[in-house]
N, C-alpha and C positions, 0 to 999 in steps of 0.2 A: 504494500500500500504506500501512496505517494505521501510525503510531508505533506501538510495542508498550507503552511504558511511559504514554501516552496510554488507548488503550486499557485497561490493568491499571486505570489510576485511574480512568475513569470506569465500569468495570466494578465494582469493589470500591464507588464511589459507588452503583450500582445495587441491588446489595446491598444494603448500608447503609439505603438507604431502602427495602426490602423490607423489613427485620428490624427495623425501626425501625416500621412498620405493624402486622408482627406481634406484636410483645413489647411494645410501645406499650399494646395495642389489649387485652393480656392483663394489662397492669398496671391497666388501668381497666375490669377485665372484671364487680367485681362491681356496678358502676353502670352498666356498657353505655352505654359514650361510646367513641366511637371516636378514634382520633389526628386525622381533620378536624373534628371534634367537640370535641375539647378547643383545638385550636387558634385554630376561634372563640371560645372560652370564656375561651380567654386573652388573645386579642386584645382581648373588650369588658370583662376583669375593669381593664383599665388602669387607674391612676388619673387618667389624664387624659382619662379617655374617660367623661364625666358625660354626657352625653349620646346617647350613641350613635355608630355608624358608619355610613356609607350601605353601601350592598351594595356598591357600586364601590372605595369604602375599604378594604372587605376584600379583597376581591379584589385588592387591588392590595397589602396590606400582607401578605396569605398568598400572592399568586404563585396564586391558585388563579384556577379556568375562573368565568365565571358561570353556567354549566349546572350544573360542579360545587358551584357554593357556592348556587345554589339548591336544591341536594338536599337539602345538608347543612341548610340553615336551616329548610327543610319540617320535616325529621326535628324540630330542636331545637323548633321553634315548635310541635308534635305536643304535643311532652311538656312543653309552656310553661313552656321554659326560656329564649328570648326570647320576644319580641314585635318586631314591626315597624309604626312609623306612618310620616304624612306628614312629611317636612321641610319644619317651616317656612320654612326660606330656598329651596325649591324643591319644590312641593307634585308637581314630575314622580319626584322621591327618594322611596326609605325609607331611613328611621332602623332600623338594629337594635339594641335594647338586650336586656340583661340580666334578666329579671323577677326578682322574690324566690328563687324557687325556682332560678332558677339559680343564682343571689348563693352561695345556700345548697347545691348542687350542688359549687358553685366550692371552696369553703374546704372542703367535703369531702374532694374529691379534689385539693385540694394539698396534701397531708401525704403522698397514692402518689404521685403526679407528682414528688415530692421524692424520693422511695425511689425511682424508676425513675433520677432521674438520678443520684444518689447511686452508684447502679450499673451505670449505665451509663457512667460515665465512672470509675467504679473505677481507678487508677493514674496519670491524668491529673492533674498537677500544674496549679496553676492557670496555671503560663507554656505548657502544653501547651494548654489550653482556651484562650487570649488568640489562640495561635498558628491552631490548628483554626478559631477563628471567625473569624478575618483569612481567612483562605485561601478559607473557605465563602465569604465577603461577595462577596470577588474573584470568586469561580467563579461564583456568583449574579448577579452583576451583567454580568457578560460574557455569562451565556447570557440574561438579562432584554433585554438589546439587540438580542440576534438574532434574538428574537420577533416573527414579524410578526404577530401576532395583538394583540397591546397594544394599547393605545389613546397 
């Protein structure tokens, strides 16, 4: 039989990232970028990311599939808000960058991305948010291990 208080928490995490997909996905609904959408978008806005990321870089710095982050980059590369080239340090790689238009995409919708969290973390003190993203790392990092799917 399962812990119950296990259970509640990873149940209430379930949620959370439901509701977090939805109201995400409504705070950037009048640009039509979805929450995996902006997540690449945040990933390549980096300032240490001048040159782009390989697919596997992302994937591996989002926790996402490469089934699913090649959906996602079709979509973005549609509305050429990346591009993708060779890397030169391994011409078997792509590069994802950022094109102008996404650049300009980006600082659009950081000023909602800031009003969602703004509100979404509504009451949280900043030693509440220190605490929330400790725990997350923990819990992230533990279930990143268990993955036999990793590389």
């Amino acid at each position: 039989m399962f812990d119950d208080l296990s259970n509640r928490l990873f149940f209430r995490l379930y949620q959370t990232a439901n509701i977090l997909q939805k109201v995400g996905a409504q705070a950037l609904d009048s640009e039509h970028i979805t929450t995996q959408q902006w997540s690449v978008l945040g990933a390549l806005s980096r300032e240490n990311i001048t040159n782009g990321m390989s697919v596997s870089e992302l994937c591996d710095y989002l926790k996402l599939s490469r089934q699913n982050m090649a959906g996602v980059l079709n979509r973005l590369e549609e509305r050429h808000l990346v591009t993708r080239s060779i890397d030169p340090a391994d011409a078997r790689a792509r590069l994802i960058r950022m094109t102008q238009e996404g650049t300009r995409l980006w600082q659009r919708i950081t000023p909602l991305i800031n009003s969602f969290y703004d509100e979404a973390l509504s009451g949280f003190s900043t030693d509440d948010q220190i605490a929330v993203t400790h725990y997350m790392n923990k819990l992230c990092d533990n279930m990143y291990r268990m993955d036999k799917n990793k590389k």
